[in-house]
C-alpha positions in Angstrom: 14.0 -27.0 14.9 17.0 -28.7 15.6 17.7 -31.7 17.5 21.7 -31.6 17.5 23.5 -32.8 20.9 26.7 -30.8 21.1 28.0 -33.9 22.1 27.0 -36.0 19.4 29.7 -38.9 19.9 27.8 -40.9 22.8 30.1 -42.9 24.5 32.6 -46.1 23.6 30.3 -49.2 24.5 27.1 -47.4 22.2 29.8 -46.3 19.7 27.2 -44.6 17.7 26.5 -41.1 16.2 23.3 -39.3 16.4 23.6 -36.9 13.7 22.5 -33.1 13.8 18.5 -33.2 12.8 17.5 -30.3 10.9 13.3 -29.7 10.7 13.0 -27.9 7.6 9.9 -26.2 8.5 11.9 -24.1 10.4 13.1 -20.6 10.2 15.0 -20.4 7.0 17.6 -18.5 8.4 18.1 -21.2 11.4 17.7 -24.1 9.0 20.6 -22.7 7.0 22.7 -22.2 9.7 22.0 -25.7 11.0 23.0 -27.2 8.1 26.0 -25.1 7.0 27.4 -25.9 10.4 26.8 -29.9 10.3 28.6 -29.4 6.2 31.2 -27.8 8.2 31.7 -30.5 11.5 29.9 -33.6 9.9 29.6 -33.6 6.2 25.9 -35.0 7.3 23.2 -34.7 8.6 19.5 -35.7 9.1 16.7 -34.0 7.8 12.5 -34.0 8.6 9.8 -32.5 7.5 11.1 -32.7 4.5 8.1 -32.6 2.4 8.3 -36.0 0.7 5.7 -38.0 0.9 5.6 -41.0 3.1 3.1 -42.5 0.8 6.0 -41.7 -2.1 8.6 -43.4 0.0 6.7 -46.2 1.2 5.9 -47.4 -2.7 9.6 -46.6 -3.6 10.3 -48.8 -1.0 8.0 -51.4 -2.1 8.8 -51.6 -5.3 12.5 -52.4 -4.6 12.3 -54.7 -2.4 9.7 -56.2 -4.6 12.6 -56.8 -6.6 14.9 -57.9 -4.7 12.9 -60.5 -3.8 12.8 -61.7 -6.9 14.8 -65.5 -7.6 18.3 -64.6 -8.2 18.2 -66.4 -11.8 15.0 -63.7 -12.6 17.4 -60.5 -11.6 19.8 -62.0 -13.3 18.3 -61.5 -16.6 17.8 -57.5 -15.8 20.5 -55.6 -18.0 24.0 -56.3 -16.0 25.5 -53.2 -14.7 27.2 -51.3 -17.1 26.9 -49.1 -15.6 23.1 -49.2 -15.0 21.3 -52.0 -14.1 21.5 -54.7 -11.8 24.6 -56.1 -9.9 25.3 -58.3 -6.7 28.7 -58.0 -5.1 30.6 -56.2 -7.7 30.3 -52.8 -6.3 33.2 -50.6 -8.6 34.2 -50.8 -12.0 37.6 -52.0 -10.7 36.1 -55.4 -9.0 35.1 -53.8 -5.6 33.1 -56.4 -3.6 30.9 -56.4 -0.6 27.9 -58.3 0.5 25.6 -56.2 -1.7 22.7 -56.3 -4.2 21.8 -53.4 -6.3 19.7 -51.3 -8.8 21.4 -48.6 -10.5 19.2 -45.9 -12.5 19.7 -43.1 -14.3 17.1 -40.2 -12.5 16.4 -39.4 -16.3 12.7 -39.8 -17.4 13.5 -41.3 -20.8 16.2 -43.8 -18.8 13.5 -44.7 -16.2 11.2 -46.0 -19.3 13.5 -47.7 -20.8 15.4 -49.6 -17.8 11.8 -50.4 -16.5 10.7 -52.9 -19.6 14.0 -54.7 -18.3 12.9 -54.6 -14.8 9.2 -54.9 -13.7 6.4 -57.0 -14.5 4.4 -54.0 -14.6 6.7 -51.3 -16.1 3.9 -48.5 -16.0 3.6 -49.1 -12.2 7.4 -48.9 -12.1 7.9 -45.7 -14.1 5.7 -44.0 -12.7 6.3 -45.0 -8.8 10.9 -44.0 -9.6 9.9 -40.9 -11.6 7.5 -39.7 -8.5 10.1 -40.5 -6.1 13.2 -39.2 -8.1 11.3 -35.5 -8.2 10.5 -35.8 -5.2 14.1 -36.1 -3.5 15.5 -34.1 -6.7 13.1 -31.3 -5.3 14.7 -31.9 -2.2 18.5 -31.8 -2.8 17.9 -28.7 -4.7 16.0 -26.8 -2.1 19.0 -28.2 0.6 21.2 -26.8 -2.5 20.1 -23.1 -2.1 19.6 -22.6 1.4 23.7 -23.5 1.6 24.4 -21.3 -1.3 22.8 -18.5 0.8 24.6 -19.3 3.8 28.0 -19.5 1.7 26.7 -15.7 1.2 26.8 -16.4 -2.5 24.3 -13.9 -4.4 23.0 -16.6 -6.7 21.6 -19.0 -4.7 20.6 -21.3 -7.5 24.7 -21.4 -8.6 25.1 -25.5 -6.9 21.1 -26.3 -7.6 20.4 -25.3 -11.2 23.5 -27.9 -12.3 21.0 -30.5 -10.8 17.8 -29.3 -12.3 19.4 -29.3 -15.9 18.1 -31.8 -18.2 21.7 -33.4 -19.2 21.9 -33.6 -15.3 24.0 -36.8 -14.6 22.1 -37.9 -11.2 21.6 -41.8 -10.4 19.6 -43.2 -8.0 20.7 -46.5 -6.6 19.1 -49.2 -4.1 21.3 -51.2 -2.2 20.0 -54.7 -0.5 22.2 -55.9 1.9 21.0 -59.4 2.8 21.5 -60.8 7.0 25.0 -61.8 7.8 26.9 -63.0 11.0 26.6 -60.7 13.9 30.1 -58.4 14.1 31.9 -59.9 17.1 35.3 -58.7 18.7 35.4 -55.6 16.4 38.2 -53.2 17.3 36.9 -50.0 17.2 40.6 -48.2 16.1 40.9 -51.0 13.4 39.7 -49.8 9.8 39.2 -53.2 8.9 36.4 -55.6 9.9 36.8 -58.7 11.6 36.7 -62.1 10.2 32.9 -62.8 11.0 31.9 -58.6 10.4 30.9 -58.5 6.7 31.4 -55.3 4.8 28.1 -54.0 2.9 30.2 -51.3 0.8 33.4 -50.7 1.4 35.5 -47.2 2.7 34.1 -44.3 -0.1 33.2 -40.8 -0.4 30.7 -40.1 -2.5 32.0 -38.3 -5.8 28.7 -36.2 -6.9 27.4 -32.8 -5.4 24.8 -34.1 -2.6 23.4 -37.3 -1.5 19.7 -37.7 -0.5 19.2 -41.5 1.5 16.6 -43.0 3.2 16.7 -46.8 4.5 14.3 -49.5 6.4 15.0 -49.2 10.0 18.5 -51.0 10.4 21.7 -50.0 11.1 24.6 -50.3 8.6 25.6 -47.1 7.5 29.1 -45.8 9.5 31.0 -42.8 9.0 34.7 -42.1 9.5 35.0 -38.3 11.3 38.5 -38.7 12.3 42.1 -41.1 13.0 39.9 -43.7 11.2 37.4 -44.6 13.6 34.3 -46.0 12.3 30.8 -44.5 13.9 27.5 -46.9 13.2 24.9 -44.3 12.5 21.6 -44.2 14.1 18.6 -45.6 11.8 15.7 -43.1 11.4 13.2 -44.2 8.2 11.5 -41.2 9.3 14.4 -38.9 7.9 16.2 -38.8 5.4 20.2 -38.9 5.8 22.4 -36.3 3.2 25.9 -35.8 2.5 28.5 -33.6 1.2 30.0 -35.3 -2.0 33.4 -34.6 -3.4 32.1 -32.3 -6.4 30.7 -29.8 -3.8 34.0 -30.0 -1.1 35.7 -28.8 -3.7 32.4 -25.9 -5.1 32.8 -24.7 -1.4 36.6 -24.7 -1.8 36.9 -27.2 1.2 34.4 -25.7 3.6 32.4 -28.1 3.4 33.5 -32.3 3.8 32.8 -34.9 2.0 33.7 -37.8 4.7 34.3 -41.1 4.2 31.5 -43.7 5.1 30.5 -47.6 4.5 27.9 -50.0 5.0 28.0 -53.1 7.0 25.6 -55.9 7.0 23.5 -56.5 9.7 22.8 -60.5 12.0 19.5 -60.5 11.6 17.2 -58.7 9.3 18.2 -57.3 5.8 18.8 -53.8 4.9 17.6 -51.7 1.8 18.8 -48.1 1.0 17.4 -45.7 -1.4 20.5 -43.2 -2.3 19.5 -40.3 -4.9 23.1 -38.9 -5.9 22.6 -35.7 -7.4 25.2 -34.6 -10.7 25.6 -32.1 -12.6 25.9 -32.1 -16.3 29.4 -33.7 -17.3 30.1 -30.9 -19.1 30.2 -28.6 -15.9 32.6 -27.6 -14.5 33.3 -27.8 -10.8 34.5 -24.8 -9.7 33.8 -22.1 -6.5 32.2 -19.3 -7.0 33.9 -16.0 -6.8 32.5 -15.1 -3.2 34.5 -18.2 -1.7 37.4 -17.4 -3.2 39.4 -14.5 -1.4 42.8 -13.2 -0.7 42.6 -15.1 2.8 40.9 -18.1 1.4 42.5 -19.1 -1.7 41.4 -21.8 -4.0 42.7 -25.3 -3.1 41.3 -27.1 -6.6 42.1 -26.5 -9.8 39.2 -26.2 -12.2 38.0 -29.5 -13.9 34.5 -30.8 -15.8 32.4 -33.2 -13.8 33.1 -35.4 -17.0 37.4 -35.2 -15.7 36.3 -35.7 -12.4 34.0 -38.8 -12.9 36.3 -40.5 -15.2 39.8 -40.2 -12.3 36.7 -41.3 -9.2 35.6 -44.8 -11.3 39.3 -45.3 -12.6 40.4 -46.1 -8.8 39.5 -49.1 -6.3 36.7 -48.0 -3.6 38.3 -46.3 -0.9 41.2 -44.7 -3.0 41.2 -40.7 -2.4 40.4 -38.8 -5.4 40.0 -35.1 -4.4 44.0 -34.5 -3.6 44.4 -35.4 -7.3 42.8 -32.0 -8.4 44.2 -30.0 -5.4 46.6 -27.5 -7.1 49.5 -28.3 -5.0 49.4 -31.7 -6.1 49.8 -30.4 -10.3 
C-alpha cells in the first residue's frame, strides 16, 4: 500500500520531504490512483516492490562504482562525452558544471557492447550486468507508463509505454558520482542559490524525457523545488526506487502531470552514486496528448513537436533554463 503522509513537508529545522510510497503489489486500481495523484501534487514519487532484483541492482551498483574508482588518468581514456561516455564536471553541452563524475549510456544493446570495450576490463561482465539492469527498470517505467495511461482514462494504455519499448527508443542511463565535499553551513532555505561552502552536485533542471527511474546508495543529495523556490533534501531509501515526471510527458498529459525542478548536492562525508534510467521515445515521435485529454474544458497548452525538436531546444540552453513554455501555444 501506500505510505504517503498528507503532510509530507515535515517541519523547517528537518527541511526534508518524504515522498508518497507507492507498493506496487497493491491493488492496481489503488496503485494507479496513488501514483496519478503524487504526478499531480509531486511530480515524484517512491516506489517498492517493484520487482527488480536486488541482486540486479546490487551488481549495477558494483560495477559503477567499480569504475569510478578507477585513477582519474584510467577514466580519462574512456570515450569523452559526446554525448556518451565519460565526463567529470562538465554536466551540459553549454559548459554546465557541478562537482560531478559520470557515465553516460545509451540503454541500446548494440551501444552497451560497443561502449563496454571502452570501459571495463571485463566487457562481457559489463554487458551483460547494464543490459540486465536496463530491462529491468525499462520493464519498470513501462509498467508505471500504463497504469497512468489508465488512470488518464485513456483507452490505449500502451499509448506513453510502447514509445519506450520501440527499438529506435532514445533512452540513456546515466550514473552520477558525486565525490565528499564540505558540510552545507548557513544555508538559507528561501535562497536558490548555495552558499559559499554548499557544493552543487547538478545544478537546477527538469528532466526533458518521458519518465525517470533512480535508485542511489544511501545518501542524501537529491532536492526538489515544489514551489516559490524552496529547495526540499529528499529522503534516501536504496530500497526504492525514486521516479519523475519529465517534460515530454507534462506536456503527453497536457499539463496534468509536473515535471518539477530538482538538483543534487554533495554530501560532508561519504560519496554518493546514482543510477538514473531516462526513458525516450523515438526522436521521430511526436509528443503529443492523446485525444481523451484534450476537451472543450481542457484545451491543449502545447503545440505538437518530434522528440527530435524537443531534444535539440532542451540541450541548446544552460541547465536550469525553462524549455517547456517554448512549445506552449501562447508562446508561438
Amino acid at each position: 500500500m501506500v505510505v504517503a503522509s498528507p503532510h509530507p513537508i515535515r517541519d523547517e529545522k528537518s527541511l526534508s520531504i518524504d515522498l508518497p510510497m507507492v507498493d506496487l503489489s497493491a491493488e492496481r486500481s489503488v496503485v494507479s490512483q496513488l501514483i496519478m495523484k503524487a504526478c499531480e501534487e509531486f511530480g515524484f514519487f517512491k516506489v517498492i516492490n517493484h520487482g527488480v532484483p536486488p541482486e540486479t541492482i546490487a551488481k549495477m551498483e558494483e560495477i559503477g562504482l567499480g569504475f569510478f574508482a578507477k585513477p582519474a588518468a584510467q577514466k580519462k581514456q574512456v570515450t569523452p562525452a559526446s554525448p556518451f561516455g565519460y565526463g567529470c564536471k562538465n554536466i551540459g553541452l553549454n559548459g554546465d558544471t557541478g562537482e560531478v563524475e559520470y557515465l553516460l549510456l545509451n540503454a541500446s544493446p548494440p551501444s552497451i557492447s560497443q561502449m563496454s570495450l571502452h570501459i571495463s576490463n571485463d566487457p562481457s561482465d559489463f554487458r551483460a550486468t547494464v543490459r540486465e539492469y536496463t530491462q529491468a527498470v525499462k520493464k519498470l517505467a513501462c509498467e508505471m507508463l500504463e497504469v497512468m495511461a489508465e488512470g488518464l482514462g485513456v483507452p490505449d494504455s500502451s499509448v506513453f509505454s510502447r514509445l519506450i519499448r520501440d527499438i529506435d527508443s532514445d533512452s540513456v542511463l546515466r550514473l552520477n558520482h558525486y565525490p565528499p565535499t564540505l558540510p552545507c553551513k548557513d544555508r538559507d532555505r528561501s535562497s536558490s542559490s548555495p552558499s559559499p561552502s554548499c557544493k552543487v552536485g547538478f545544478g537546477e533542471h527538469s528532466d526533458p524525457q518521458i519518465l525517470t527511474v533512480l535508485t542511489s546508495n544511501d545518501v542524501g543529495g537529491l532536492q526538489i523545488s515544489l514551489q516559490d523556490g524552496v529547495w526540499i533534501p529528499v529522503t534516501p531509501d536504496p530500497s526504492a526506487f525514486c521516479v519523475n515526471v519529465g517534460d515530454a510527458l507534462q506536456v503527453m498529459t497536457n499539463g496534468r502531470f509536473k515535471s518539477v525542478r530538482h538538483r543534487a548536492m554533495t554530501n560532508s562525508h561519504k560519496s554518493r552514486m546514482s543510477m538514473a534510467y531516462f526513458a525516450a521515445p523515438p526522436l521521430d515521435a511526436w509528443i503529443v496528448a492523446p485525444p481523451v485529454i484534450v476537451t472543450p474544458d481542457t484545451p491543449s497548452l502545447y503545440r505538437p513537436f518530434t522528440w527530435a525538436e524537443y531534444k535539440k531546444a532542451a540541450y541548446s540552453l544552460r541547465l536550469g533554463d525553462a524549455r517547456i513554455h517554448l512549445f506552449r501555444k501562447s508562446s508561438i
